[in-house]
KOLVOLUM-588039 format. One record per residue: x, y, z of N, C-alpha, C in turn. Coordinates in steps of 0.05 Angstrom, whole numbers, plus 5000, padded with zeros to 4 digits. Example, Ala and Ser with C-alpha at 12.3 -4.5 7.8 and 13.67 -1.06 7.14 Angstrom:
BEGIN
526448865156524649105156526449345156;525749555142527349795143525850015157;
***
This chain:
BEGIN
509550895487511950785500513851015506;515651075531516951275534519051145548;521351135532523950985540525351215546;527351175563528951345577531651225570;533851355556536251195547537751265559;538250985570541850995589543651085577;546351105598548851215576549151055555;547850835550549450725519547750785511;545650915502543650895489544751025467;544750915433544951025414544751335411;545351425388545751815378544451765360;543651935350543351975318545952185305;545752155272548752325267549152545287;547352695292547852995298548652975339;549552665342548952615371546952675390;544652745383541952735397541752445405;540552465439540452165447537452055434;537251845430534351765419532551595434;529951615442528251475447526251465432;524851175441522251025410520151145423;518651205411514851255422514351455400;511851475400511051665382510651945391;509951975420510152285436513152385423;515052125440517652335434519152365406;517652195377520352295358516652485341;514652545352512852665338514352935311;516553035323516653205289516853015265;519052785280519852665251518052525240;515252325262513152165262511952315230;510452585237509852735220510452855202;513452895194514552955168513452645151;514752465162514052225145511152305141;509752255150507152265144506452405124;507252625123506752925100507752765071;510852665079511852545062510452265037;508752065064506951905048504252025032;503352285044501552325029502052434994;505152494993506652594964506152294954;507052074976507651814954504851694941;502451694964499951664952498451774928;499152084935498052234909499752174891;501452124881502752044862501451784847;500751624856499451364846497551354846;495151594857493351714857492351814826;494051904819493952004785493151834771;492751524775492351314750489651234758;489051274786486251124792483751074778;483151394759480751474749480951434714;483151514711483351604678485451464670;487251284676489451094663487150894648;485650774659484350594632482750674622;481350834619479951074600482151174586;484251174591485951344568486251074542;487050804556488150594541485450474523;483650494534480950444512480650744497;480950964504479151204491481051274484;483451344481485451494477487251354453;487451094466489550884450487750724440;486150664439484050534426484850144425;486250134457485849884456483549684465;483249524446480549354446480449124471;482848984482483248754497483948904524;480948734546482248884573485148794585;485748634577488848544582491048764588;490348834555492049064549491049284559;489349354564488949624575489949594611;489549274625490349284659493849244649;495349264626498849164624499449344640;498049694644499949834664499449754690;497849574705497649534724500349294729;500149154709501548864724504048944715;505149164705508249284704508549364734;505949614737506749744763506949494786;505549364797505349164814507548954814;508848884783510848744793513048864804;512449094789516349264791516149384824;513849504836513249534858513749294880;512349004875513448824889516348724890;517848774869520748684870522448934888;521149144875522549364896522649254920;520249224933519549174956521548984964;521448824954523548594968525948644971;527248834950530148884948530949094970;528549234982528349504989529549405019;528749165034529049085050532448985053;533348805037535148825034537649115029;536649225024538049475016539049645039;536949545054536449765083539849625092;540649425096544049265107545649445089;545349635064547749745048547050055055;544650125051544950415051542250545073;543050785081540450885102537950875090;536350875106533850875099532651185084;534851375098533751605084534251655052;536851575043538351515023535551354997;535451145007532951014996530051134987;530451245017526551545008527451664988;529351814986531352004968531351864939;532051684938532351574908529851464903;527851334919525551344909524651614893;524351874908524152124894524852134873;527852174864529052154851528252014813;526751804813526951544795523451634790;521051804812519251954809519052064788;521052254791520752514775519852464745;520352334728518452324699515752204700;515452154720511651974715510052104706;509552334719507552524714507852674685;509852764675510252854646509652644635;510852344641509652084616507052074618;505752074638504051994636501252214627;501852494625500752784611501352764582;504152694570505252624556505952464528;504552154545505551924525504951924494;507051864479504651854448503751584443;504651414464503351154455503551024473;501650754487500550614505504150554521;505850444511508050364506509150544533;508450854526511051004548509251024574;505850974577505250924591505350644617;505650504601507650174618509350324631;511450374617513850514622514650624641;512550814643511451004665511650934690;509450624684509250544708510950434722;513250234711515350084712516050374742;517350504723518250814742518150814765;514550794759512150884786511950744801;512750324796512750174813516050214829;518850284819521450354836520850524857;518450794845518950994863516550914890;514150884883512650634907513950544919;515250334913517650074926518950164945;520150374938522350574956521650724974;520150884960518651094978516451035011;514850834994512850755013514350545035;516050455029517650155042518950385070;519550565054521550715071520750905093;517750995083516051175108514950855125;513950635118513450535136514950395161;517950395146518850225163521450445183;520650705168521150895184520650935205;516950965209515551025235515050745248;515850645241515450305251518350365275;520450385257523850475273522550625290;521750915287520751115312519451065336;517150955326514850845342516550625368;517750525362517850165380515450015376;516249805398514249585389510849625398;510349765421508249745433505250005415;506550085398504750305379505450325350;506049995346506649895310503949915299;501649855304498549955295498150235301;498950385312497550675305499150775283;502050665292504050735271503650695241;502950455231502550385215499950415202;498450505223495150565214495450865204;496951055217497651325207499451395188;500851145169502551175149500751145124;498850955129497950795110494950995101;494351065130491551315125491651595104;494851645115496351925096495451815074;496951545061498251485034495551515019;493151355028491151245024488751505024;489351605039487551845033488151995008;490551995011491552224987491451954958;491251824961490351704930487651684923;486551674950483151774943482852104936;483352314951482252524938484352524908;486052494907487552474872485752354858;484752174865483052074838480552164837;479552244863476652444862477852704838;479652804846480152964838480352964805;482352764797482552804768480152714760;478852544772475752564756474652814742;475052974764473153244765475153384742;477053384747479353494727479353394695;479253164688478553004670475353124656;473253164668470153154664471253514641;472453684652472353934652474754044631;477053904635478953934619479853694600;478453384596479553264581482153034597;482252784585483352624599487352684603;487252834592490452904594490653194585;492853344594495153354610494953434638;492453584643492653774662492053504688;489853244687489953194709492653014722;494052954701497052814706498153004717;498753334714500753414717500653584742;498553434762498453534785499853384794;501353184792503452974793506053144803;506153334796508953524790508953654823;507253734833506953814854507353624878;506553374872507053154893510753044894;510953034879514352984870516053134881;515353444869517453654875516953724912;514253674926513953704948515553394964;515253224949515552954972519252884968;520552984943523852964942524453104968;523153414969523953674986524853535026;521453425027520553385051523453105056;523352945037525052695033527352805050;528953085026531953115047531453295063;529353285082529253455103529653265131;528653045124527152815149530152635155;530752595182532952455190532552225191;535152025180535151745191534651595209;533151355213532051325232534850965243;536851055229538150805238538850825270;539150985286540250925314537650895332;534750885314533050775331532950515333;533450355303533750075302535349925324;537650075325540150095342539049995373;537850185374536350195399534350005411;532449915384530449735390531649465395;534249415384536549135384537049135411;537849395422539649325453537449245472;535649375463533149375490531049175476;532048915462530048765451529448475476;527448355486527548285505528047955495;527747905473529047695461531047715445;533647575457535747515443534647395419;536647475389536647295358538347105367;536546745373537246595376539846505355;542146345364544846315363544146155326;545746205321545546165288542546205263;540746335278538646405263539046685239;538746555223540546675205537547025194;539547175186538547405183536947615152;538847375142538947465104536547505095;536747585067534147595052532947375041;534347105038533946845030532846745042;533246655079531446525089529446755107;529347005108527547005110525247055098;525847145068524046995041521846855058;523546565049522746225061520746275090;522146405105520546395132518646605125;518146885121515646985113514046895096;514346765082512546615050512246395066;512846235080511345975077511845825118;513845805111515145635135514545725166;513346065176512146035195510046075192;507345985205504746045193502646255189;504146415214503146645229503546875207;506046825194507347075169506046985146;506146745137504746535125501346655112;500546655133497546845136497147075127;498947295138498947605136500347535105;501547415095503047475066500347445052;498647185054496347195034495047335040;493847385054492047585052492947885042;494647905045495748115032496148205010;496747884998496847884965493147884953;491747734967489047854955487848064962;488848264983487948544992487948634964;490848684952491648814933490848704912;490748494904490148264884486948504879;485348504909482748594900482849034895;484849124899484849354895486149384867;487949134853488349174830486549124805;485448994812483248824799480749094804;479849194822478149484825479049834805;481249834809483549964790482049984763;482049734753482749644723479549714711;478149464728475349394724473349594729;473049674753471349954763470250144735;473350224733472450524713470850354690;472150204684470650004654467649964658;467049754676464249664686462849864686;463450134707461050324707460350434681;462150534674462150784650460650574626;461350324626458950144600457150194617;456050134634453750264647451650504660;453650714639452150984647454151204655;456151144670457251354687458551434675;458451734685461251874672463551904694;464552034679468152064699468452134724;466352314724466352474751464552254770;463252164761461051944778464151704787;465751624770467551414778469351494782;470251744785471851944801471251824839;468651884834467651884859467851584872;466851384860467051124871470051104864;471851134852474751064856476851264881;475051454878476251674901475551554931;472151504935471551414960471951184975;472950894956474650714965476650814982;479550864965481450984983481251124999;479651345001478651485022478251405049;476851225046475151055068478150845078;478850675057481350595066483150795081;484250985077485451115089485251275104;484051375116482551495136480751315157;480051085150479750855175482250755187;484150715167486650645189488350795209;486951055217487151135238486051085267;483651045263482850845285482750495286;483750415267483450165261486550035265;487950165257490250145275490950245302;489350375306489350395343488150095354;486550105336484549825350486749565347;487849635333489449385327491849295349;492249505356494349565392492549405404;489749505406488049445427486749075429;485649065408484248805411485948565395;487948685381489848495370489248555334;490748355322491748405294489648155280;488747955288486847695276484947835266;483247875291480047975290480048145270;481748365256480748545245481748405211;483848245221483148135189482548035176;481347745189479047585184476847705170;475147865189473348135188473348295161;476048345171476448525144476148425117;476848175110477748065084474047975081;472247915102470147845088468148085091;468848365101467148605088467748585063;470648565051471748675028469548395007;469448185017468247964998465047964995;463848285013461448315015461348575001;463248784994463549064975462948814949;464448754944463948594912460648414908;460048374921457348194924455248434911;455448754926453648994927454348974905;456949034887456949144866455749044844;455748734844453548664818451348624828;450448574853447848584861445648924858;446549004851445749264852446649424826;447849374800448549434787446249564761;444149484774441949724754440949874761;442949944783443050244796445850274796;447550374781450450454781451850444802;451350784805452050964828452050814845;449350814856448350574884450650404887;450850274870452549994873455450024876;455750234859459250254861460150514889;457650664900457850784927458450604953;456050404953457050244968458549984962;459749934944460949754946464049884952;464650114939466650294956466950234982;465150325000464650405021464750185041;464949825028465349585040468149555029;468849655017470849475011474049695024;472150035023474350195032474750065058;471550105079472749945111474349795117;473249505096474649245099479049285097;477849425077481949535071482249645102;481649745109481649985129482749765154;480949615165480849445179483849185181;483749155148486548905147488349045144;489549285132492549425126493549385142;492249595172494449605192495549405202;493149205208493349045233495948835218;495948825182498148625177500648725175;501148935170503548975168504248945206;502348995220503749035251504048705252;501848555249502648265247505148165249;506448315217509348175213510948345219;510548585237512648645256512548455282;510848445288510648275312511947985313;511847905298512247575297515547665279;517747875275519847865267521448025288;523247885283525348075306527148235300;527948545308527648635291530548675281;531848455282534348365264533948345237;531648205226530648115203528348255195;527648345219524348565203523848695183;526548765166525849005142525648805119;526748625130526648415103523648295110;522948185126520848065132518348245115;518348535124516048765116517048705082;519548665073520348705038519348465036;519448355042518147995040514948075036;513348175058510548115059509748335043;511248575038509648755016510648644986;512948424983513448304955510348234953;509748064968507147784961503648024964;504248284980501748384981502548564953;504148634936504548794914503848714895;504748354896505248224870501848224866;500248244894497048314889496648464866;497148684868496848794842496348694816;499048604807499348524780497848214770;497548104805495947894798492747944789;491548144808488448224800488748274765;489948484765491548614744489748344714;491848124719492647944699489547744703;488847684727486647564724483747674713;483947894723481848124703481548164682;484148184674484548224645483547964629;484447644638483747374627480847354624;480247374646476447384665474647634643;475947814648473748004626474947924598;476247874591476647864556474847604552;474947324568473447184566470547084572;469747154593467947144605466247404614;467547654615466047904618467148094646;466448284649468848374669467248404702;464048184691462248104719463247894732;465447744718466647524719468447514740;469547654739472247734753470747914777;468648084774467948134804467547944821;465747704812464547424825467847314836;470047264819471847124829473447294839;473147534843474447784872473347684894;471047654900468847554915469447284933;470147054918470346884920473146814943;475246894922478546934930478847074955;476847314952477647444985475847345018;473647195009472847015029474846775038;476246655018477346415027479846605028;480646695033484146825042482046955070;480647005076480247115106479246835121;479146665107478446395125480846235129;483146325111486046215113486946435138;486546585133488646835152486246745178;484346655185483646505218484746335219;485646105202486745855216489445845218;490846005195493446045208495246265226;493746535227495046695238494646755267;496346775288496646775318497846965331;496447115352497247365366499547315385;501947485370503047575390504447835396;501847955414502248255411503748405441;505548665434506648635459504248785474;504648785504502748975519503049185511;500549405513500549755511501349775531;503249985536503750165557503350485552;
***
């Protein structure tokens, strides 16, 4: 998109006139970017060795208790999310990246650190403010940059950074872990992502006089009393239009199934043979694959629309889980490719939903709408989290793969009947 701004066209502080597209704000496009890959590797650190620490380390016996750091991080992450949206009406968006940083800074010592299971929660609590903030704020940054007609590359190239860099982190502390032991040294590569992503944070400009911009030149008026708040549009992303309706669930079982993979993965293999470095690798090559497909997968998503790929997507992801116990007296085998279905399948739904619920919000209400739909895809988390934990304490932790399985077929057969394209033309 290459807008040309009339004399009223918005400034930014420094009075630079502004136009949306991704050619013309490319420095800032790509600081963010640099910036999400600090926020990924950061959460990157827990992938491989957080529940190996809580069974081997802390010697807790109940998988419950060993997934509690997940459903801390995932709730405190989803509430961010929601508030984050709201927040954006009181303070800049850069302000926000900034204090996400900020509220960072101890994870990585707690979690090198902890003397007991306790400061690891804790940790995460942290880890879910500084997610919340951080990630809310690079997406809906290049979302501001971008305009409407390149919200899927945009969003396919925020989410590829984040996503990549939580895959090689956890490849990594695998390998780190195998050689040096489950703590300090592979946490405290943590220190590096922090002190790099605060830096990059107050370097990168506000992106409010693009918003500014996308308002004057929006080709639909915000019809006459449609109200703007965080309350109804709560109500209207969660439930009341169907189209948002759609992208929220599925969203919540995307994550539902990456938290639930988190928890379960390292556990399952390693009773079955593997060592660290082997589930280094299957927890590294998920994200991987997730993040580095939503580079083209969010192009595609400009292209052929935002349905097709999530439908699609949610039932590769309900076909990664099928491999994994189907194939499970072969480890490796099983947890390579079930990676490798379930990285695509992510790959395929990220972009196309978050562009979804830019599309169908205007962008009066959009930051709430995105704090709205990453509340319900976060609270994924803590939900896999808590159902894994129930499912393997009672039934076994094959249990909870079968009903990963299950849950993410019927949420991609919900997200065809309710969700509906309305994408603007490429130009």
């Amino acid at each position: 998109m290459n807008t040309t701004p009339p004399a009223t066209t918005p400034a930014d502080a420094a009075g630079r006139p502004v136009r949306l597209g991704l050619r013309e704000n490319w420095p800032q496009f790509t600081l963010l970017v640099v910036v999400n890959v600090c926020v990924g590797g950061l959460v990157g650190l827990e992938r491989t060795t957080v529940p190996v620490i809580g069974s081997e380390t802390f010697g807790l016996t109940s998988d419950l208790a060993v997934f509690s750091f997940i459903i801390a991080f995932g709730l405190t992450k989803a509430f961010t999310n929601l508030a984050a949206g709201a927040l954006t009406a009181r303070f800049r968006r850069k302000q926000l990246l900034v204090a996400g940083w900020l509220i960072g800074i101890p994870v990585p010592f707690a979690l090198a650190y902890a003397p007991s299971w306790g400061w690891i929660v804790a940790a995460n609590v942290l880890l879910g403010l500084n997610q919340g903030l951080t990630w809310s704020m690079t997406v809906n940054m290049k979302i501001d940059l971008v305009g409407p007609s390149r919200r899927g590359l945009a969003t396919g190239l925020n989410e590829a950074a984040g996503y990549t860099a939580v895959g090689v982190t956890a490849l990594l502390t695998g390998y780190l872990a195998t050689g040096y032991g489950l703590r300090p040294i592979p946490e405290l590569i943590g220190v590096v992502f922090v002190a790099a992503g605060l830096a990059l944070a107050l370097a990168v400009r506000d992106t409010g006089a693009h918003v500014a911009l996308e308002l004057a030149s929006h080709p639909k008026a915000l019809p006459t009393g449609e109200h703007t708040g965080l309350r109804t549009t709560f109500t209207r992303t969660s439930w009341h239009n169907r189209s948002l309706r759609g992208a929220s669930q599925a969203g919540l079982v995307n994550n539902l199934n990456d938290g639930l993979t988190w928890g379960v993965f390292p556990l399952l293999f390693t009773d079955h043979g593997l060592g660290l470095a082997a589930v280094g690798l299957i927890k590294g090559l998920y994200p991987i694959l997730w993040g580095l497909g939503q580079i083209s997968t969010g192009h595609l998503a400009d292209r052929v629309g935002r349905k097709p790929l999530i439908v699609h997507g949610m039932l590769v992801q309900a076909a990664g889980f099928v491999l994994a116990l189907a194939l499970l007296d072969r480890p490796l085998l099983a947890g390579i490719l079930s990676a490798v279905l379930l990285g695509v399948g992510t790959a395929m739904v990220y972009p196309a939903l978050i562009a979804s619920i830019s599309d169908h919000a205007h962008p009066a209400w959009r930051a709430n709408a995105l704090g709205t739909y990453r509340f319900w895809r976060d609270i994924g988390y803590a939900a896999g989290a808590l159902v894994a934990g129930v499912l393997a304490d009672a039934l076994g932790l094959s249990a909870t793969v079968i009903a990963a399985a299950v849950l993410t077929a019927v949420s991609g057969l919900l997200a065809a009947r309710w969700i509906t394209e309305h994408q603007p033309a490429v130009r």
